[in-house]
Z-matrix of the N, CA and C atoms (Angstrom, degrees):
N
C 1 1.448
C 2 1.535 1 111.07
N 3 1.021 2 104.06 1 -43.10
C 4 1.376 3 113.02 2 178.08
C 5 2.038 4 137.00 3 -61.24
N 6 1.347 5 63.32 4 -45.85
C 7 1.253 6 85.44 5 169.98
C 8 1.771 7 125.00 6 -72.25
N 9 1.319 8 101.14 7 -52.32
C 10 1.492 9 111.74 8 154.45
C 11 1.391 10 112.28 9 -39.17
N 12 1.764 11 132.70 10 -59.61
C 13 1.236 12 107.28 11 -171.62
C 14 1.327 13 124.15 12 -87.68
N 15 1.751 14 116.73 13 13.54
C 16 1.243 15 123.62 14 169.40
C 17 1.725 16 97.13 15 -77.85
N 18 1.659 17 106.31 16 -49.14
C 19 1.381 18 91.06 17 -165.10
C 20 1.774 19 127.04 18 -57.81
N 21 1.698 20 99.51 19 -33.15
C 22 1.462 21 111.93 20 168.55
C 23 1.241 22 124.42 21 -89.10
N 24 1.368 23 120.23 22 26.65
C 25 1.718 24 128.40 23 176.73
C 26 1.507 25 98.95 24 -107.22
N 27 1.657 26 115.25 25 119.01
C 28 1.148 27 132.98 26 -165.41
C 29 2.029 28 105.88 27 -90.87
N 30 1.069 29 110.37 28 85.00
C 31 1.938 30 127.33 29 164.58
C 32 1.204 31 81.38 30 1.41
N 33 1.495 32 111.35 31 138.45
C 34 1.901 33 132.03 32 154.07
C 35 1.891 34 96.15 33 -80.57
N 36 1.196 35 112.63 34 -16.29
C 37 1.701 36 91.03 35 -145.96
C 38 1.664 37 93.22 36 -164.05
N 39 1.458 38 123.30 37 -168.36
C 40 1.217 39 136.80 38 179.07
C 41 1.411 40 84.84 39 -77.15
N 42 1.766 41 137.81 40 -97.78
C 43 1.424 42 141.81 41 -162.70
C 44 1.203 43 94.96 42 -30.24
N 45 1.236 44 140.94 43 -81.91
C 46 1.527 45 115.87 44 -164.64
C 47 1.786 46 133.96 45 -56.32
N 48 1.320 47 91.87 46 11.79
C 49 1.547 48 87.46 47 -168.98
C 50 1.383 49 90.26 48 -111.96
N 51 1.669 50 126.31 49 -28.56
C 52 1.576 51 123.19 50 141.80
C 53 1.136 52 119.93 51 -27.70
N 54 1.413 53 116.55 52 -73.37
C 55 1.403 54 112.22 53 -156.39
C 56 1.331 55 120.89 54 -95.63
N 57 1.606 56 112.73 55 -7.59
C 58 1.628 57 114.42 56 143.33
C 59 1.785 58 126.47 57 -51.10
N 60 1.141 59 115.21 58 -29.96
C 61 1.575 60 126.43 59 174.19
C 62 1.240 61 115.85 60 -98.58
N 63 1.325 62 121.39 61 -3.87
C 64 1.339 63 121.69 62 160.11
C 65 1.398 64 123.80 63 -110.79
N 66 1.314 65 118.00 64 -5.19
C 67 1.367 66 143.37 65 139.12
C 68 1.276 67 124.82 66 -53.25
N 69 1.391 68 132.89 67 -42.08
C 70 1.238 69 151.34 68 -153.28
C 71 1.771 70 99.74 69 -110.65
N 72 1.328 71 129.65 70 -34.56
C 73 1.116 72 141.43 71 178.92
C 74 1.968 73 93.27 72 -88.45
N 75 1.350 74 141.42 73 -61.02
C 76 0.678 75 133.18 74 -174.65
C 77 2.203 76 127.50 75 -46.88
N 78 1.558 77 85.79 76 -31.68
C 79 1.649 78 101.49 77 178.03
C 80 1.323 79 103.83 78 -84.82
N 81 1.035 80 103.45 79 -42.71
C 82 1.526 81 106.61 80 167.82
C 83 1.912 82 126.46 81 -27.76
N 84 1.617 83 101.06 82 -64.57
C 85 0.908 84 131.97 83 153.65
C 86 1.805 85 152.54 84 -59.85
N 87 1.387 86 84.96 85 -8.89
C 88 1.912 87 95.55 86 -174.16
C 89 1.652 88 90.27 87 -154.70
N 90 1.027 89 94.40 88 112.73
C 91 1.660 90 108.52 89 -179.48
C 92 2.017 91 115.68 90 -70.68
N 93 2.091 92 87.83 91 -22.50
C 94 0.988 93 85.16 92 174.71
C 95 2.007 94 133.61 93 -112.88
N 96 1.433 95 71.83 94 54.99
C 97 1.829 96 101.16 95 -160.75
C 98 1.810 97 100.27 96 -55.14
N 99 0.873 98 101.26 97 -24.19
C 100 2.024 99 104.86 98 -175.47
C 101 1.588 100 97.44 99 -64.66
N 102 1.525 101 124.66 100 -73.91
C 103 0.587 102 140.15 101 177.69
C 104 1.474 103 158.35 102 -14.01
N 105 1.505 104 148.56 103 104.74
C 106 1.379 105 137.02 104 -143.58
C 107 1.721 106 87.71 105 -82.53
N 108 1.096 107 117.56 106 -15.22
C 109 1.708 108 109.23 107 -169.78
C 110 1.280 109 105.95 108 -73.83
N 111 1.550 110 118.97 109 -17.37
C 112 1.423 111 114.15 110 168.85
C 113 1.365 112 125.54 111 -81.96
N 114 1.580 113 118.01 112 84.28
C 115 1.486 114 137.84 113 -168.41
C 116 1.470 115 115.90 114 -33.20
N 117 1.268 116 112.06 115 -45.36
C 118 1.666 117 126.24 116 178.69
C 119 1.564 118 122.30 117 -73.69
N 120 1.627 119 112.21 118 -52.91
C 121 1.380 120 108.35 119 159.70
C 122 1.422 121 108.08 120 -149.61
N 123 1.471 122 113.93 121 -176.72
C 124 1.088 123 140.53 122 140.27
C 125 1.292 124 151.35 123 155.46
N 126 1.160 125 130.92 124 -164.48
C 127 1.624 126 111.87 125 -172.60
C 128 1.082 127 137.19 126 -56.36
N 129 1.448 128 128.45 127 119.57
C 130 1.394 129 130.51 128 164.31
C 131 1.718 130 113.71 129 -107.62
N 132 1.668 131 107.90 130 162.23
C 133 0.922 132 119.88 131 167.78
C 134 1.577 133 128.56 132 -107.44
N 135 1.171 134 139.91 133 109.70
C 136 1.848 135 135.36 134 153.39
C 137 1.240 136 131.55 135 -97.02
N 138 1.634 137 98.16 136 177.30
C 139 1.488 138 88.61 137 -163.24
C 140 1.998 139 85.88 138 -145.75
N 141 1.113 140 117.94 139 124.42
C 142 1.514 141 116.31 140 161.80
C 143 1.538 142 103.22 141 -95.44
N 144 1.604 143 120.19 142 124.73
C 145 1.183 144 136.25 143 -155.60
C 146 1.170 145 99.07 144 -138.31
N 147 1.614 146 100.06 145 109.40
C 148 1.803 147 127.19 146 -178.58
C 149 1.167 148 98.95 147 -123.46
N 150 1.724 149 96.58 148 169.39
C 151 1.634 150 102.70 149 -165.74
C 152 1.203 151 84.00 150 -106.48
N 153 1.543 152 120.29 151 -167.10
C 154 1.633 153 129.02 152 -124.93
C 155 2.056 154 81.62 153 -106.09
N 156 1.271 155 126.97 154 -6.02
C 157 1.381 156 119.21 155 177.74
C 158 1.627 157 101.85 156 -106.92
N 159 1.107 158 126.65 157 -9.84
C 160 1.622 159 145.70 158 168.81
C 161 1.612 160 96.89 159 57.72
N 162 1.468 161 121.30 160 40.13
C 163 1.448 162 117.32 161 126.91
C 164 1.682 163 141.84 162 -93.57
N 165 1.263 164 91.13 163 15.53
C 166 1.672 165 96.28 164 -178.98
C 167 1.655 166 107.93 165 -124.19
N 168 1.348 167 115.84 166 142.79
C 169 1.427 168 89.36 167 164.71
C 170 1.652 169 106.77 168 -144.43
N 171 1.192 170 104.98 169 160.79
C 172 1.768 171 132.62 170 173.67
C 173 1.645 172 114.09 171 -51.73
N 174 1.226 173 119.12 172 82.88
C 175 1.617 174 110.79 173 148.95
C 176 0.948 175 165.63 174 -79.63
N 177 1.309 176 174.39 175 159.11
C 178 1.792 177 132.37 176 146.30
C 179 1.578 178 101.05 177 -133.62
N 180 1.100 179 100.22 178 154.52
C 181 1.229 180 100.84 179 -179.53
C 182 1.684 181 114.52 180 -95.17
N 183 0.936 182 93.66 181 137.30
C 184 1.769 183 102.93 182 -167.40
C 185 1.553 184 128.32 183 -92.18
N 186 1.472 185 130.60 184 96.74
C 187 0.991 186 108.66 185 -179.43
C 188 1.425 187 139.07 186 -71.51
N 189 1.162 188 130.77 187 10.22
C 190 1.346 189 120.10 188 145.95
C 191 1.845 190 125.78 189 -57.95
N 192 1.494 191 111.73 190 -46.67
C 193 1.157 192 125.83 191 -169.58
C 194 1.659 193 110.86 192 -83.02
N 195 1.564 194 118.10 193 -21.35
C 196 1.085 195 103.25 194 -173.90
C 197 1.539 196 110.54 195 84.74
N 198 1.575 197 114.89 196 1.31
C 199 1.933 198 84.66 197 -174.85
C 200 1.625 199 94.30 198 -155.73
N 201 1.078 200 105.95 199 176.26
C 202 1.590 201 124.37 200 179.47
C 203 2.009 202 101.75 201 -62.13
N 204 0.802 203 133.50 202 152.57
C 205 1.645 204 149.01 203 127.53
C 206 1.432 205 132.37 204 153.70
N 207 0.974 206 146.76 205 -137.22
C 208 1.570 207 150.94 206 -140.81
C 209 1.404 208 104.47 207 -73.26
N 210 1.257 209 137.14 208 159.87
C 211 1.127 210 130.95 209 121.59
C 212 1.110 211 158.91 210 -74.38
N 213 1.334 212 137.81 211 179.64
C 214 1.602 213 121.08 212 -178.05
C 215 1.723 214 107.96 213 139.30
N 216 1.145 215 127.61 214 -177.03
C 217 1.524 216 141.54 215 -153.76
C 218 1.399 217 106.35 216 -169.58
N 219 1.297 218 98.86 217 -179.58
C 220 1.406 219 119.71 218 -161.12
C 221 1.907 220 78.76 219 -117.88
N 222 1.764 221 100.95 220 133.94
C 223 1.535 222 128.85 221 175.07
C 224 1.612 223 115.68 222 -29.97
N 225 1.950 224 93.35 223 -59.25
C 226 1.408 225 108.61 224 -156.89
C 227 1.505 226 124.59 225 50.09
N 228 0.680 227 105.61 226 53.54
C 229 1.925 228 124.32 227 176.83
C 230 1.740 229 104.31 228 69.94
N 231 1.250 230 124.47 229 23.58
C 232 1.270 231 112.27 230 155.70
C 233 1.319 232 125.47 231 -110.09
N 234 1.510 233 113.91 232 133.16
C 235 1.488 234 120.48 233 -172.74
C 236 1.071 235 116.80 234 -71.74
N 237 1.592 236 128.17 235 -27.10
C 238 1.697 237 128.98 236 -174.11
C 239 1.243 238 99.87 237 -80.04
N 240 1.229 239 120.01 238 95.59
C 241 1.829 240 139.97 239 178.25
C 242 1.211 241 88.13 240 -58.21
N 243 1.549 242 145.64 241 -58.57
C 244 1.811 243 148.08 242 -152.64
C 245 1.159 244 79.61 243 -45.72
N 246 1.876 245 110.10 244 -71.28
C 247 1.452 246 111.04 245 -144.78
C 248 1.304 247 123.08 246 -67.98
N 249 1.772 248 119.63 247 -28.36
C 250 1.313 249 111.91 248 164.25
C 251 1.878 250 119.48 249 -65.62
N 252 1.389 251 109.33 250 -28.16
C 253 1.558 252 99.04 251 -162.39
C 254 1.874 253 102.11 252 -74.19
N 255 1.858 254 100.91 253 -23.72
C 256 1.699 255 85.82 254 173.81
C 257 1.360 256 113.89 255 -85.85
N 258 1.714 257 122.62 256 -8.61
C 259 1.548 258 115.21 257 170.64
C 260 1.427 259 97.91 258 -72.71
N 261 0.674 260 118.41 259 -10.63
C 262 1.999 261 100.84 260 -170.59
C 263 1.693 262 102.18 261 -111.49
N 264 1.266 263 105.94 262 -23.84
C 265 1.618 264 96.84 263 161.05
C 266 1.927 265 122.74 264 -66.66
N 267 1.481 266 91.88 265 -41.87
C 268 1.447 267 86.54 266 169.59
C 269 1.247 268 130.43 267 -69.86
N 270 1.157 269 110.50 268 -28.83
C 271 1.851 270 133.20 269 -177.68
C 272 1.670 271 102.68 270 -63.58
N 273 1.313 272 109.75 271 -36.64
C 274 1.543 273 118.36 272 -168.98
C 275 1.946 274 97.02 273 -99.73
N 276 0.641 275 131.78 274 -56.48
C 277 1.331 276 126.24 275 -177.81
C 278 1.631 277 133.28 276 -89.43
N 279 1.769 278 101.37 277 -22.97
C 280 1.583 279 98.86 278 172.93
C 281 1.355 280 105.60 279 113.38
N 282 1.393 281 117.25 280 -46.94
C 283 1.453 282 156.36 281 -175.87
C 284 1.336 283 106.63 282 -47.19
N 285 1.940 284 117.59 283 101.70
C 286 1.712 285 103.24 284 -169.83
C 287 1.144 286 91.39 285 -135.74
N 288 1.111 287 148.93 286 18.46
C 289 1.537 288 137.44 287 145.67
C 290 1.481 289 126.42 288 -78.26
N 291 1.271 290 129.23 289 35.73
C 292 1.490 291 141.47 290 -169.60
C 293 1.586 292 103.96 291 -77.12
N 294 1.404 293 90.55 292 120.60
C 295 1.866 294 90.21 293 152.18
C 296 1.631 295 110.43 294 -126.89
N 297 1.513 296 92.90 295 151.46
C 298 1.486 297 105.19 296 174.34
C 299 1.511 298 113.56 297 -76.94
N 300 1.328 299 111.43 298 119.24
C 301 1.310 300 123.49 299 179.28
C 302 2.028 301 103.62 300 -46.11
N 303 0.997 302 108.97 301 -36.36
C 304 1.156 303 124.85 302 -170.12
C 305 1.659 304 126.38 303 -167.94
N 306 1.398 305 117.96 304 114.93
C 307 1.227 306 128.61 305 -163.41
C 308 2.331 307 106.22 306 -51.23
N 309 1.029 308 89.99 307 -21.59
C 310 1.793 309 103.53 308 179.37
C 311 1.638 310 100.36 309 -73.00
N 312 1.170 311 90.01 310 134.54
C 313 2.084 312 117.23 311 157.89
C 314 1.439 313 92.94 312 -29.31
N 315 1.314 314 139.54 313 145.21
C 316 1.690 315 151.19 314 -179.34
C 317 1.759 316 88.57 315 -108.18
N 318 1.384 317 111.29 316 -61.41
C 319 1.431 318 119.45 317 -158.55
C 320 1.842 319 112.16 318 -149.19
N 321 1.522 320 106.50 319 164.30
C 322 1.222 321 81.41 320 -168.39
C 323 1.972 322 74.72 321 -156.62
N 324 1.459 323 107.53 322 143.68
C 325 1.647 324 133.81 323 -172.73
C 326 1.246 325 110.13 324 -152.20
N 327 1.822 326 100.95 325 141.74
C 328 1.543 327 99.86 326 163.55
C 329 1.623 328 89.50 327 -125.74
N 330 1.880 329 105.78 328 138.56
C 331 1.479 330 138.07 329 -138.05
C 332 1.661 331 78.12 330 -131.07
N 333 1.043 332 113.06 331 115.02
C 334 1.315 333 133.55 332 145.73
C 335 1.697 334 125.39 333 -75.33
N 336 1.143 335 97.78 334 80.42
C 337 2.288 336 104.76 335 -175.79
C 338 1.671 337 98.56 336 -77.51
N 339 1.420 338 97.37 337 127.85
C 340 1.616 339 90.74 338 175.23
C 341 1.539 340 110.78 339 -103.86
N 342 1.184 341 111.05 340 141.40
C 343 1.545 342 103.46 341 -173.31
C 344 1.242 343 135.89 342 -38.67
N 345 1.820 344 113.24 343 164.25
C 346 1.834 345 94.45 344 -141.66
C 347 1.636 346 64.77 345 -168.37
N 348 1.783 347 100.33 346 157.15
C 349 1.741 348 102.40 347 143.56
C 350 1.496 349 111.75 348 -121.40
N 351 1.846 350 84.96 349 150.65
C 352 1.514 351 92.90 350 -169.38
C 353 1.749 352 86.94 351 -130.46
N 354 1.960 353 100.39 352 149.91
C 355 1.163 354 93.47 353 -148.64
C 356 1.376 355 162.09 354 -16.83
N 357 1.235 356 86.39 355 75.67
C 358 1.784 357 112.70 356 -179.58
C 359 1.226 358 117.31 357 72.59
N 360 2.058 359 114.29 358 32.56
C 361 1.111 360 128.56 359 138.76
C 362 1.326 361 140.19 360 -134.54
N 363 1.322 362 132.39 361 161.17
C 364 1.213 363 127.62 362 -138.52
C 365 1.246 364 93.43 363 -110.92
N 366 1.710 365 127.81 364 121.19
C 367 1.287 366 147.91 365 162.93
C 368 1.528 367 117.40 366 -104.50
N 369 1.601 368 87.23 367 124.54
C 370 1.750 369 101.77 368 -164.54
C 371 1.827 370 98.34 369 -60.92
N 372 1.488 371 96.96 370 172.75
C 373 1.906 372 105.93 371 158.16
C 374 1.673 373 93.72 372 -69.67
N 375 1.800 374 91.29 373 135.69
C 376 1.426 375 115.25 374 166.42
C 377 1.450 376 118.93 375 -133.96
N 378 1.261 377 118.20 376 -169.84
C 379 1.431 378 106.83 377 159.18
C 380 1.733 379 105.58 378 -124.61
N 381 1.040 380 109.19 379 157.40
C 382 1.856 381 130.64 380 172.79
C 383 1.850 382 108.69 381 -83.88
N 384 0.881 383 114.46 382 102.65
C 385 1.175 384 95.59 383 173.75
C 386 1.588 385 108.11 384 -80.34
N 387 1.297 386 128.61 385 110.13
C 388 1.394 387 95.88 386 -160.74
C 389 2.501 388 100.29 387 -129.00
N 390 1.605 389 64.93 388 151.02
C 391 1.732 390 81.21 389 179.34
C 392 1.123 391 104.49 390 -129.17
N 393 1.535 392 106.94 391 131.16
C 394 1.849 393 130.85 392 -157.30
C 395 1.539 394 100.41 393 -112.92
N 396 1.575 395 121.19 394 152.57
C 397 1.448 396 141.27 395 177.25
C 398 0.911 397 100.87 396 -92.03
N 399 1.675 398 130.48 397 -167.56
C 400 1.185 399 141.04 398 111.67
C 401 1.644 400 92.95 399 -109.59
N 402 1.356 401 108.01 400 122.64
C 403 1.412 402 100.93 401 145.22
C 404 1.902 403 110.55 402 -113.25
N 405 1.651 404 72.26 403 168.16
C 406 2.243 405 97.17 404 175.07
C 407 1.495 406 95.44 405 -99.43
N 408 1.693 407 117.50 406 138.26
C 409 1.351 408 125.56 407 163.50
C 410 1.292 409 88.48 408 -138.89
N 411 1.422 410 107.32 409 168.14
C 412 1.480 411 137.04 410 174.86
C 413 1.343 412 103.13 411 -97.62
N 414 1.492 413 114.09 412 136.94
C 415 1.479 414 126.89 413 -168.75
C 416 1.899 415 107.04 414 -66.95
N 417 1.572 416 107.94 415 -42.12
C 418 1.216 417 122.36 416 173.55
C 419 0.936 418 119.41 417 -75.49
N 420 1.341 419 153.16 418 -21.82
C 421 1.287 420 134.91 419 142.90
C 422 1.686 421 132.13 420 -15.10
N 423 1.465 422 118.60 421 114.13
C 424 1.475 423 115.85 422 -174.41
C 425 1.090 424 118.31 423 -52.10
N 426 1.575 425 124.76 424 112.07
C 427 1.672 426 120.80 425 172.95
C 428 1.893 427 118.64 426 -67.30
N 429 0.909 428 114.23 427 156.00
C 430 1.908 429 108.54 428 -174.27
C 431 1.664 430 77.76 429 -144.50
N 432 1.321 431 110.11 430 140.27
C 433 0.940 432 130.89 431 173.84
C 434 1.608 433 111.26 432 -87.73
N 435 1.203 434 127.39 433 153.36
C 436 1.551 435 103.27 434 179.19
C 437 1.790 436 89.15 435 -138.90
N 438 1.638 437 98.89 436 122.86
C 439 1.340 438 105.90 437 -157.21
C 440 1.515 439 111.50 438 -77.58
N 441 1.604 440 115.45 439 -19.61
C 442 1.695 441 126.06 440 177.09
C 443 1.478 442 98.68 441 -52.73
N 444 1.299 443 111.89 442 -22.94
C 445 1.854 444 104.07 443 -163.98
C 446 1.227 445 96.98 444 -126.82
N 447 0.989 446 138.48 445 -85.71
C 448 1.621 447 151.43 446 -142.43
C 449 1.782 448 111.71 447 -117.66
N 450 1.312 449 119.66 448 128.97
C 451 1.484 450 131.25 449 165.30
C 452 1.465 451 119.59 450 -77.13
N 453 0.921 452 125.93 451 -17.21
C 454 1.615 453 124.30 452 -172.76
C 455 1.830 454 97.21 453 -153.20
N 456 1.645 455 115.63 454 145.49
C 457 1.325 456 117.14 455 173.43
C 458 1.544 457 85.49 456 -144.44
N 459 1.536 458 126.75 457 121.44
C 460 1.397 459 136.12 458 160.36
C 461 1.395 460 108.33 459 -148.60
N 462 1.693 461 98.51 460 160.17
C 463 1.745 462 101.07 461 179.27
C 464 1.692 463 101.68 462 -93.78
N 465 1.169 464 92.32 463 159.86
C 466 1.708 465 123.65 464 -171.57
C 467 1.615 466 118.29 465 -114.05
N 468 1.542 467 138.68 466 154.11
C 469 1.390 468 121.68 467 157.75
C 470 1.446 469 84.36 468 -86.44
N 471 1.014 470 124.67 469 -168.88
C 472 1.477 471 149.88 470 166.04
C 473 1.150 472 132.76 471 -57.38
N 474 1.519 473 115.66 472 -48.38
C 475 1.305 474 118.43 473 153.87
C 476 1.528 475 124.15 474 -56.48
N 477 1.080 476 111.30 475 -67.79
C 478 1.675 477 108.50 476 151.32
C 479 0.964 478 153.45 477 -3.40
N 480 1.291 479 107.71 478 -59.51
C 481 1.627 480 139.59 479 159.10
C 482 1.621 481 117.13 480 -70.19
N 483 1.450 482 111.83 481 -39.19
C 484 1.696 483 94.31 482 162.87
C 485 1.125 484 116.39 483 -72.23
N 486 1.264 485 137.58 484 -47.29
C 487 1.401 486 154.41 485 169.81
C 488 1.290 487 109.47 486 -23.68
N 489 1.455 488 125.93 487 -58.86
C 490 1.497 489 129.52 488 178.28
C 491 1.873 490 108.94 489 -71.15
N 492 1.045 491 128.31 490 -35.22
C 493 1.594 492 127.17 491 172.39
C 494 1.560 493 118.34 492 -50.96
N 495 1.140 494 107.31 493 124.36
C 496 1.258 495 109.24 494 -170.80
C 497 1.316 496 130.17 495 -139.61
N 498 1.963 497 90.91 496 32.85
C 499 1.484 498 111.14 497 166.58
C 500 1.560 499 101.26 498 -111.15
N 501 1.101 500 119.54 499 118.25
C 502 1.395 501 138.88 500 174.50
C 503 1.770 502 106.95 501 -41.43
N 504 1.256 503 105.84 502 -53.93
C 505 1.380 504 111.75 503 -163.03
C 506 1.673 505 100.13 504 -58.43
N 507 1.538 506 119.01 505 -62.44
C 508 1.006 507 131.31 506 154.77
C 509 1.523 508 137.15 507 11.14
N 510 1.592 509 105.45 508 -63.69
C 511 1.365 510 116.38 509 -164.20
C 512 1.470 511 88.47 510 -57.10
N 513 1.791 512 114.04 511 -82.48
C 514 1.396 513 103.58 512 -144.85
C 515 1.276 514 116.11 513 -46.56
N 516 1.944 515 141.63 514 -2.66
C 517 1.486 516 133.57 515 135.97
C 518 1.301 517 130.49 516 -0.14
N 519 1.270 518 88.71 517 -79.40
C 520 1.541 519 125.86 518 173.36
C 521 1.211 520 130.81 519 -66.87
N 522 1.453 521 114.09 520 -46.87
C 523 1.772 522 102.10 521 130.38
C 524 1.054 523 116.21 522 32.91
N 525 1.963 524 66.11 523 -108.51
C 526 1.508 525 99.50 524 -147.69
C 527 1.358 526 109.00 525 -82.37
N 528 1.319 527 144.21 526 -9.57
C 529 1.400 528 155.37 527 142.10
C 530 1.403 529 84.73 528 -26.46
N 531 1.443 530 128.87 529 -92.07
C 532 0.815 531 95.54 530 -176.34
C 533 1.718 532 165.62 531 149.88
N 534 1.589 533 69.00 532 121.05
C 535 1.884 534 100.61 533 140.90
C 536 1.458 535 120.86 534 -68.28
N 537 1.150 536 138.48 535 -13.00
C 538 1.595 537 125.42 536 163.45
C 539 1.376 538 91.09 537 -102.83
N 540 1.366 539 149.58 538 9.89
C 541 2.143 540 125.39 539 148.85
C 542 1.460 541 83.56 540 -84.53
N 543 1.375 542 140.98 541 -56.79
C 544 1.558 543 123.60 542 -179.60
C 545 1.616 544 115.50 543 -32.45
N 546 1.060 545 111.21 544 -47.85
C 547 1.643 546 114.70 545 -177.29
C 548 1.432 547 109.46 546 -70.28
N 549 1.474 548 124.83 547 -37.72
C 550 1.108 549 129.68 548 -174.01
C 551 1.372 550 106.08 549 -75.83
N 552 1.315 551 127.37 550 -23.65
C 553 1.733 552 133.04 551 167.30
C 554 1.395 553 117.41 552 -79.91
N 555 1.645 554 114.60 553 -19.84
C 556 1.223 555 107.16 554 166.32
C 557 1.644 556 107.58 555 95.16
């Protein structure tokens, strides 16, 4: 399944047309591409989460990373990326009325995590293979913070929301997130 909608998900840009073929060569290759046991890479799921006029959007700030942005998780051996990036949006924000703007891949990155410990073990630098949503939330919906991951979950305009990120690598993400809801507004 997955693989299919990498192969029919059409690149925004030069980087995605990289890391779609190195994505596609990588599954190819490691059967156990879902997986956190795969030390070097693998699949993750996100979600850029706008409200129903898609000038605001959903953050939290993360304490592993130190900074404001997206949500999302690691697969764990499931292939339906949708369904993990809205379980881990809800898991991280509280937030359970989500719809997918569109059942298709939004965006697609490979995330270089440099090693870190996570509860009270030490995870090498890997890469994320990662495949992004767009979901729609409602601004009023109660946010819950979920303290295993993230200290703060609030919505942002756009400007805003880059402004608070404060992983360098990051921004151009977000970007380009987006500049394709700009395109999608026309």
């Amino acid at each position: 399944m997955l693989k299919k909608q990498l192969q029919e998900y059409i690149p925004f840009n030069e980087q995605e047309a990289f890391d779609r073929q190195a994505m596609l060569m990588f599954i190819d290759r490691n059967p156990d591409y879902l997986l956190r046991s795969n030390s070097i890479a693998h699949v993750t799921s996100s979600s850029i989460v706008v409200n129903p006029s898609m000038d605001r959007i959903l953050f939290a700030y993360h304490n592993l990373y130190q900074s404001w942005g997206w949500l999302g998780g690691h697969n764990d051996g499931d292939e339906d990326c949708l369904r993990v990036a809205i379980k881990e949006t809800t898991e991280e924000t509280g937030v359970t009325k989500l719809k997918p703007y569109s059942n298709d891949i939004f965006m697609i990155e490979t995330i270089m995590v440099p090693n870190h410990i996570k509860k009270r073990k030490h995870v090498s630098d890997h890469l994320h293979l990662n495949i992004t949503y767009l979901l729609i939330a409602d601004e009023k919906e109660t946010l819950v913070i979920n303290h295993e991951e993230n200290s703060n979950v609030a919505w942002f305009n756009f400007e805003e929301a880059l402004q608070k990120v404060t992983e360098p690598h990051m921004i151009p993400i977000y970007k380009k997130a987006l500049k394709k809801i700009e395109k999608l507004l026309g």
